[in-house]
N, CA, C and O atoms as a GROMACS GRO file, in nm:
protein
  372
    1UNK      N    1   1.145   1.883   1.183
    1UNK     CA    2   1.144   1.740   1.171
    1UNK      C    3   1.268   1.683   1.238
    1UNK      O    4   1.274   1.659   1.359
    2UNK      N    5   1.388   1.661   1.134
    2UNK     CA    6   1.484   1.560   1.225
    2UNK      C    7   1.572   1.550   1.080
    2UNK      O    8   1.537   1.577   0.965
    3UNK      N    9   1.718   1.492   1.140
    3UNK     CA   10   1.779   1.445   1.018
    3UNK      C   11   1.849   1.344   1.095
    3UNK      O   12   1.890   1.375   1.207
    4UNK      N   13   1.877   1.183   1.030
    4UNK     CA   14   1.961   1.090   1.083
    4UNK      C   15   2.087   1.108   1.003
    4UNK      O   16   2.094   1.140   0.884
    5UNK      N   17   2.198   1.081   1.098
    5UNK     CA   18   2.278   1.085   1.113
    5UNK      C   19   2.381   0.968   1.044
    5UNK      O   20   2.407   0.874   1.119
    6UNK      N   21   2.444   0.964   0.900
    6UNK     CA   22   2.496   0.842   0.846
    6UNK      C   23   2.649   0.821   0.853
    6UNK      O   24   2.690   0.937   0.850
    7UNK      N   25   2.760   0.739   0.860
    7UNK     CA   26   2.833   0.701   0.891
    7UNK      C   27   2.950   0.682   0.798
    7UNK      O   28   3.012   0.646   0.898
    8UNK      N   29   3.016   0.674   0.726
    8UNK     CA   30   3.124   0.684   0.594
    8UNK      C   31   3.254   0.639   0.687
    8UNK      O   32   3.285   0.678   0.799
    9UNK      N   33   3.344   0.503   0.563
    9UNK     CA   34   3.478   0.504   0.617
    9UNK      C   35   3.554   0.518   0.475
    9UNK      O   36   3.496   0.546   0.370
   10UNK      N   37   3.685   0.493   0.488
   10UNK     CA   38   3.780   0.541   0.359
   10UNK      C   39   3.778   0.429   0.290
   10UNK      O   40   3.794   0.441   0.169
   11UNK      N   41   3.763   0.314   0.338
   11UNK     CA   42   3.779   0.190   0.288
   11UNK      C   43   3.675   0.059   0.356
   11UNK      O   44   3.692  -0.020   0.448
   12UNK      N   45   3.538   0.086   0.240
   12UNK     CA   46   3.442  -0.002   0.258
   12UNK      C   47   3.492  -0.120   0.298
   12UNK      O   48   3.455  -0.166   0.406
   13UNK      N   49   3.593  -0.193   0.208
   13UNK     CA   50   3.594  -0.320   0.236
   13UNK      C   51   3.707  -0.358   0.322
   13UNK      O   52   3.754  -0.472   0.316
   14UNK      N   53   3.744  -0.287   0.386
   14UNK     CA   54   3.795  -0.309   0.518
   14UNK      C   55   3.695  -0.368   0.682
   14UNK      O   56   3.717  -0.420   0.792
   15UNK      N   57   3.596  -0.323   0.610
   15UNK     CA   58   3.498  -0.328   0.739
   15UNK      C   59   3.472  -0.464   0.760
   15UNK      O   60   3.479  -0.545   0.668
   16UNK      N   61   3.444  -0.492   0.874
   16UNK     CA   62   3.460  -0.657   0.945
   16UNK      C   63   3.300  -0.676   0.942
   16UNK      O   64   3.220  -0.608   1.007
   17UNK      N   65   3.264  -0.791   0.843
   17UNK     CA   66   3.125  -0.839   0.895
   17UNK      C   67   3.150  -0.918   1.003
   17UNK      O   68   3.234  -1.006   1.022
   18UNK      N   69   3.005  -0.845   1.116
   18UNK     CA   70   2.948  -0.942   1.262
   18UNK      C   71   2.832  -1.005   1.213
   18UNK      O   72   2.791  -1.074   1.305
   19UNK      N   73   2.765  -1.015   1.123
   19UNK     CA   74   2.668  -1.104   1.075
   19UNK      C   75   2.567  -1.062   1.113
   19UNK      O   76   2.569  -0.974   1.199
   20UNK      N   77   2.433  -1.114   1.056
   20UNK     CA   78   2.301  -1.013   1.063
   20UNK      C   79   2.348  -0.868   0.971
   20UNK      O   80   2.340  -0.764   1.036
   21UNK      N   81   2.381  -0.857   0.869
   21UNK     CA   82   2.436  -0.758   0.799
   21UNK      C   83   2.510  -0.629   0.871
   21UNK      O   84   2.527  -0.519   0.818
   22UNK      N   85   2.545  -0.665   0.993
   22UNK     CA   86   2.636  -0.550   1.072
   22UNK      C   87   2.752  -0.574   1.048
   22UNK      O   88   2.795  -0.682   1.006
   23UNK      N   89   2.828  -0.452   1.080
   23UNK     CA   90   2.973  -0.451   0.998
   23UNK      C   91   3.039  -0.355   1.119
   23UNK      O   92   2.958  -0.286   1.180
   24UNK      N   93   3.181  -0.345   1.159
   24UNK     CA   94   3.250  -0.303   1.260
   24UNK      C   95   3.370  -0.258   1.154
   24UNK      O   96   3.397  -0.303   1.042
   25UNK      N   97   3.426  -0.163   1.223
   25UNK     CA   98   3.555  -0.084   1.139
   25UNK      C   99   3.699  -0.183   1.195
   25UNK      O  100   3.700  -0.257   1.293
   26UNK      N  101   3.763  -0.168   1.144
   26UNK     CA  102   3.888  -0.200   1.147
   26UNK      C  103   3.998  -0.127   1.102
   26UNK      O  104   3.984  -0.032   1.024
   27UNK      N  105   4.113  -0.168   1.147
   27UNK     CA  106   4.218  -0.092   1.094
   27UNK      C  107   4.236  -0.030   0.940
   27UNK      O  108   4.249   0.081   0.889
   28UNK      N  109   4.230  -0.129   0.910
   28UNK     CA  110   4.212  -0.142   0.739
   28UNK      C  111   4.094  -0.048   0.696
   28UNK      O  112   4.106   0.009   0.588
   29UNK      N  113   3.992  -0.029   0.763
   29UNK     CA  114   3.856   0.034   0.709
   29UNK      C  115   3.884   0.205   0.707
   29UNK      O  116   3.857   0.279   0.612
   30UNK      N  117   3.934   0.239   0.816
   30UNK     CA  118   3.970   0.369   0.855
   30UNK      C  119   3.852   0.374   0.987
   30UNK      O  120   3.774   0.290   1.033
   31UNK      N  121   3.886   0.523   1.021
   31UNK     CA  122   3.776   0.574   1.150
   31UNK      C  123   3.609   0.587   1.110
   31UNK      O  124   3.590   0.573   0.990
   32UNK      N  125   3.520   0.605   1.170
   32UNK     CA  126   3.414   0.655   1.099
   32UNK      C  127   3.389   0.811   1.110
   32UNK      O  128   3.405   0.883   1.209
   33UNK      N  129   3.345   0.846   0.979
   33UNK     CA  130   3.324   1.023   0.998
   33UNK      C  131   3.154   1.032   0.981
   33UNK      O  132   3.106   0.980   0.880
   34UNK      N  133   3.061   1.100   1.084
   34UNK     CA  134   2.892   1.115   1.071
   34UNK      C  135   2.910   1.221   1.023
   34UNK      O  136   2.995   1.303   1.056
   35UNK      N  137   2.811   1.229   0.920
   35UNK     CA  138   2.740   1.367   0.844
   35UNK      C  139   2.582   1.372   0.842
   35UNK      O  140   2.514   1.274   0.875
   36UNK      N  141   2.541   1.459   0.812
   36UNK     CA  142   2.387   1.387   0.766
   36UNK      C  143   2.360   1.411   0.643
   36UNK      O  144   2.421   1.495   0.577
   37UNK      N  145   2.251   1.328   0.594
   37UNK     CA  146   2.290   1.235   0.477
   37UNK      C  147   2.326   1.367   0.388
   37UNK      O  148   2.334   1.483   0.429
   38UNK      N  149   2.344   1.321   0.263
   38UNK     CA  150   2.354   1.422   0.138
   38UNK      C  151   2.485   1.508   0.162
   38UNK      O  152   2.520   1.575   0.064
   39UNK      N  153   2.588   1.520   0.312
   39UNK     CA  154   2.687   1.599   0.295
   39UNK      C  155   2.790   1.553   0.322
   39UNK      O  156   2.807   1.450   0.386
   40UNK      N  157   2.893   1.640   0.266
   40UNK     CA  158   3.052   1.532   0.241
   40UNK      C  159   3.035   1.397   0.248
   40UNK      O  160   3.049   1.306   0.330
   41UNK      N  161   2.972   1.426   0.054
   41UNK     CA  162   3.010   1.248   0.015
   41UNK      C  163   2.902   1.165   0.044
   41UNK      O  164   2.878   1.058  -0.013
   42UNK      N  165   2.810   1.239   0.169
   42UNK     CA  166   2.732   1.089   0.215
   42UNK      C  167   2.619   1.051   0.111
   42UNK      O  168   2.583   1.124   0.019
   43UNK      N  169   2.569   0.929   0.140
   43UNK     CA  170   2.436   0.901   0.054
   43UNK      C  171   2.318   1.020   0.088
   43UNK      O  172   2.314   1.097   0.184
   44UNK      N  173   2.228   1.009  -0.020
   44UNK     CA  174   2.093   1.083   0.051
   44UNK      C  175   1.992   0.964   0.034
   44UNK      O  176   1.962   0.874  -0.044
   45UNK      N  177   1.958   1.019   0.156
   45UNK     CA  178   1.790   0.911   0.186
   45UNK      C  179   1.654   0.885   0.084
   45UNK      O  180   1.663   0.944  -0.024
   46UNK      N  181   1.605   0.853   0.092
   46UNK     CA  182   1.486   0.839  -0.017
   46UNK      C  183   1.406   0.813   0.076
   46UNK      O  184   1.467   0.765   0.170
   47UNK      N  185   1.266   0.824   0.100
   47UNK     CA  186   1.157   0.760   0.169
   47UNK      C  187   1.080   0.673   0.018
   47UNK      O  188   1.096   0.666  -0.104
   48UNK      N  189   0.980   0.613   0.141
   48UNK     CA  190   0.909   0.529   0.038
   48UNK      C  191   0.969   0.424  -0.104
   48UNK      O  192   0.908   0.390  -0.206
   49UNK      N  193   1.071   0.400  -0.072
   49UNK     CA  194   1.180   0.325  -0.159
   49UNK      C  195   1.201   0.177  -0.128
   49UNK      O  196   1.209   0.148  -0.008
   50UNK      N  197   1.209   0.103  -0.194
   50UNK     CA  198   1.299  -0.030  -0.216
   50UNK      C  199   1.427  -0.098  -0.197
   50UNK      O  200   1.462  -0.186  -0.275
   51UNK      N  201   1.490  -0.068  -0.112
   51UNK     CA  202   1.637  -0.152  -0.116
   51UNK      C  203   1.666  -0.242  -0.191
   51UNK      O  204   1.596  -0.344  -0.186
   52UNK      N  205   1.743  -0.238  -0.257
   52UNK     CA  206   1.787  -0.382  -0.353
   52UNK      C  207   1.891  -0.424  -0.213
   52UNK      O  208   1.945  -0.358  -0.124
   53UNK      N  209   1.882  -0.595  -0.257
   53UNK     CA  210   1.913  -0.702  -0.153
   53UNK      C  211   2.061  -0.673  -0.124
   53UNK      O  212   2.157  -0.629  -0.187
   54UNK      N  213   2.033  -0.724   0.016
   54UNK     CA  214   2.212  -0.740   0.005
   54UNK      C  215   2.307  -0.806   0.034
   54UNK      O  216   2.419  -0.779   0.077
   55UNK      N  217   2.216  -0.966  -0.011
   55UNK     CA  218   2.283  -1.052   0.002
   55UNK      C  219   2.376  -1.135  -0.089
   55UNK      O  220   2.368  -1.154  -0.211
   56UNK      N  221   2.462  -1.177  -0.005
   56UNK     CA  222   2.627  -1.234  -0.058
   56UNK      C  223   2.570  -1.335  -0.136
   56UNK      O  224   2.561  -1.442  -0.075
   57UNK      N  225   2.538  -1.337  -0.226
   57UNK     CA  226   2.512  -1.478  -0.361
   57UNK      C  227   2.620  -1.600  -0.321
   57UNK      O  228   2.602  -1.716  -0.284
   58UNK      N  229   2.736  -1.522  -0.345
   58UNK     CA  230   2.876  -1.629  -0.361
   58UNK      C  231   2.845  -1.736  -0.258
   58UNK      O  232   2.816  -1.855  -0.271
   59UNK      N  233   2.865  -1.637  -0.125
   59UNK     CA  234   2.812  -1.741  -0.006
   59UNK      C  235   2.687  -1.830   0.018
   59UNK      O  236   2.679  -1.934   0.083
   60UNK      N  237   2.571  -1.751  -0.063
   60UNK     CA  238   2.485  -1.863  -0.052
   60UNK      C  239   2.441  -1.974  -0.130
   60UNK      O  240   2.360  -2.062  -0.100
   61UNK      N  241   2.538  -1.949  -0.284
   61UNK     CA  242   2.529  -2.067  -0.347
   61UNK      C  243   2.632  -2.172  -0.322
   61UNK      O  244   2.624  -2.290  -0.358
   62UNK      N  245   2.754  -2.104  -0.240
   62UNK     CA  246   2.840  -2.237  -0.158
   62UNK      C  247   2.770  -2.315  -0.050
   62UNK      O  248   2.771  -2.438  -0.041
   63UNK      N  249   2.704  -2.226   0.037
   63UNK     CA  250   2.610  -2.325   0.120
   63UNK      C  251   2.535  -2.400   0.118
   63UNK      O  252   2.527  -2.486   0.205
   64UNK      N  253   2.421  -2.386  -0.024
   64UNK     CA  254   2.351  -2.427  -0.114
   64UNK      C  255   2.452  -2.560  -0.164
   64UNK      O  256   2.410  -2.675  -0.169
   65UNK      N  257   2.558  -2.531  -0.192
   65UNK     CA  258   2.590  -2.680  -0.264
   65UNK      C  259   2.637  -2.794  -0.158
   65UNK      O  260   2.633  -2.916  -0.173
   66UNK      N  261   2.683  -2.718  -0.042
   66UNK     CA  262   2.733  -2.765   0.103
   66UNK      C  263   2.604  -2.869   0.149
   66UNK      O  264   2.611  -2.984   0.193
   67UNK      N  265   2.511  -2.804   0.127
   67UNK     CA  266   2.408  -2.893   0.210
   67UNK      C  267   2.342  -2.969   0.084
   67UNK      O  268   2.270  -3.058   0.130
   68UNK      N  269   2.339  -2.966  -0.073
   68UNK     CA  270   2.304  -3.048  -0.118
   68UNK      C  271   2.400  -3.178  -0.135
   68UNK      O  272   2.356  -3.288  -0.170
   69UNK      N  273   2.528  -3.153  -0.107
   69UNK     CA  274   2.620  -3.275  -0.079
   69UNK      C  275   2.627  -3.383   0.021
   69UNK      O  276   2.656  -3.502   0.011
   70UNK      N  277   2.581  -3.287   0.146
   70UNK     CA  278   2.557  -3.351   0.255
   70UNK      C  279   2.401  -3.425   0.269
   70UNK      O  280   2.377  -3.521   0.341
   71UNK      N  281   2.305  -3.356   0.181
   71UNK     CA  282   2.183  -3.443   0.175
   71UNK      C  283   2.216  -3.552   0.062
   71UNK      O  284   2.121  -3.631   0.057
   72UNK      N  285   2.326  -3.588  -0.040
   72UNK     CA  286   2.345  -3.728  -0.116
   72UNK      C  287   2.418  -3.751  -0.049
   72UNK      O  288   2.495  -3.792  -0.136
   73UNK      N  289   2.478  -3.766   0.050
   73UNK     CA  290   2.550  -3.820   0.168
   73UNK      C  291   2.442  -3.964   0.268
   73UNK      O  292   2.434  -4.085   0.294
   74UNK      N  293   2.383  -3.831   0.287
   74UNK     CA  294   2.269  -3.890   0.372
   74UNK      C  295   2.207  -3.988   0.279
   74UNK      O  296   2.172  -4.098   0.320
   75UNK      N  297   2.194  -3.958   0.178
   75UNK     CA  298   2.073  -4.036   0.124
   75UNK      C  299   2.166  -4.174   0.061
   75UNK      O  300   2.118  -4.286   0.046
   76UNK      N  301   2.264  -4.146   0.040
   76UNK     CA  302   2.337  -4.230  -0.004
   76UNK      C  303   2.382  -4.378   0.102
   76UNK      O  304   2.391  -4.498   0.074
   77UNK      N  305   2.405  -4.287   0.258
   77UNK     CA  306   2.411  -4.381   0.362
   77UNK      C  307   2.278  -4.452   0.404
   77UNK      O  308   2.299  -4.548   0.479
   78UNK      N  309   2.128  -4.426   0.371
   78UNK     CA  310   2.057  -4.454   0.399
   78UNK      C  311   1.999  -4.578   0.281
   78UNK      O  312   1.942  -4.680   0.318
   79UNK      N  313   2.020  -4.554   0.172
   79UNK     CA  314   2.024  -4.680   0.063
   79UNK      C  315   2.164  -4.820   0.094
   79UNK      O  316   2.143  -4.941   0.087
   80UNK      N  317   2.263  -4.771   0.119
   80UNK     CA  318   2.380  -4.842   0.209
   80UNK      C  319   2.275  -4.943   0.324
   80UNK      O  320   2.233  -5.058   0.309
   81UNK      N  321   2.259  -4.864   0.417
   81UNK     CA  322   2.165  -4.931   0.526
   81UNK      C  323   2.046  -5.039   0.511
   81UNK      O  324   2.006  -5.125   0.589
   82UNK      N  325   1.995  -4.995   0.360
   82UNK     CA  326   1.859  -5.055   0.311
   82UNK      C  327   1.910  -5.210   0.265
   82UNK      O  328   1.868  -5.318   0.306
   83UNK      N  329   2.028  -5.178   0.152
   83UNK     CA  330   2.049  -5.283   0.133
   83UNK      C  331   2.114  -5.384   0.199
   83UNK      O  332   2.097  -5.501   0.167
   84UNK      N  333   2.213  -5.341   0.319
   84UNK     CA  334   2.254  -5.474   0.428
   84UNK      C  335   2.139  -5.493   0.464
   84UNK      O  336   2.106  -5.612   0.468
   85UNK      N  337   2.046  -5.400   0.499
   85UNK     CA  338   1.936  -5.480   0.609
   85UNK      C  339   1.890  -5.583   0.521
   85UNK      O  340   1.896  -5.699   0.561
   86UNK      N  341   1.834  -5.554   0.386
   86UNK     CA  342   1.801  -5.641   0.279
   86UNK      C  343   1.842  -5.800   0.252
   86UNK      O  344   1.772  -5.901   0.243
   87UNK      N  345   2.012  -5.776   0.241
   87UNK     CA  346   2.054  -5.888   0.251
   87UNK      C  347   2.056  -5.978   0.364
   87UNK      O  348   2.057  -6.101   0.356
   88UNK      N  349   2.057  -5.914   0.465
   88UNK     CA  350   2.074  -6.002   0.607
   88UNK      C  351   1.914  -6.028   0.589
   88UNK      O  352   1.898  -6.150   0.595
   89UNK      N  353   1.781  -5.958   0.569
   89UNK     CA  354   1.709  -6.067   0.588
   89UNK      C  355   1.705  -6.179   0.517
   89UNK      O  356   1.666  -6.292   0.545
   90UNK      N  357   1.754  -6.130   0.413
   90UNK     CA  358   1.769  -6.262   0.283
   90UNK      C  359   1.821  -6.397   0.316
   90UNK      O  360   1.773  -6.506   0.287
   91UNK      N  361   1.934  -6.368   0.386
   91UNK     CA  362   2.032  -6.466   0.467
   91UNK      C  363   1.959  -6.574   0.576
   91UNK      O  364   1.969  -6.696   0.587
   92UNK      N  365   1.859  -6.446   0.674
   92UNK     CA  366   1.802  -6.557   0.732
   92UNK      C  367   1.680  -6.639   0.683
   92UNK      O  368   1.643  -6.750   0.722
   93UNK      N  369   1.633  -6.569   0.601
   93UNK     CA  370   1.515  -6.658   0.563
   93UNK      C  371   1.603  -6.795   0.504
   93UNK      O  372   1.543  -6.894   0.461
   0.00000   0.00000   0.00000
């Protein structure tokens, strides 16, 4: 068959997210050492399995509040707008 080849550094959270869940080493992270899976340390594979998610919550409930601020923004400038227009027709009639 085949075995892939997995990747280990000394210090996970050293590693630099590039976004799209890719990650680059850095000083801080250490070098990378390949094993295949299951030796020195590494994970072992599973087929037919589930990944649990792996996404950053923190970040997406800040963005989440980022853009619900900016939509009572909006909506807020758009009731602003309603009512000058309102009054100015008032004015001319």
């Amino acid at each position: 068959m085949g075995q892939l080849a997995l990747g280990n550094v000394t210090n996970l959270q050293g590693l630099e997210l590039m976004g799209n869940g890719n990650y680059t080493t850095t000083r801080a992270s250490g070098p990378i050492s390949f094993g295949a899976s299951g030796t020195s340390g590494l994970a072992t594979l599973q087929d037919d399995a589930l990944e649990a998610s792996n996404v950053n919550i923190s970040t997406e409930f800040s963005d989440l509040i980022i853009a619900q601020r900016a939509f009572e923004a909006n909506a807020k400038s758009v009731a602003t707008f309603d009512t000058v227009t309102q009054d100015t027709i008032n004015m001319v009639h």
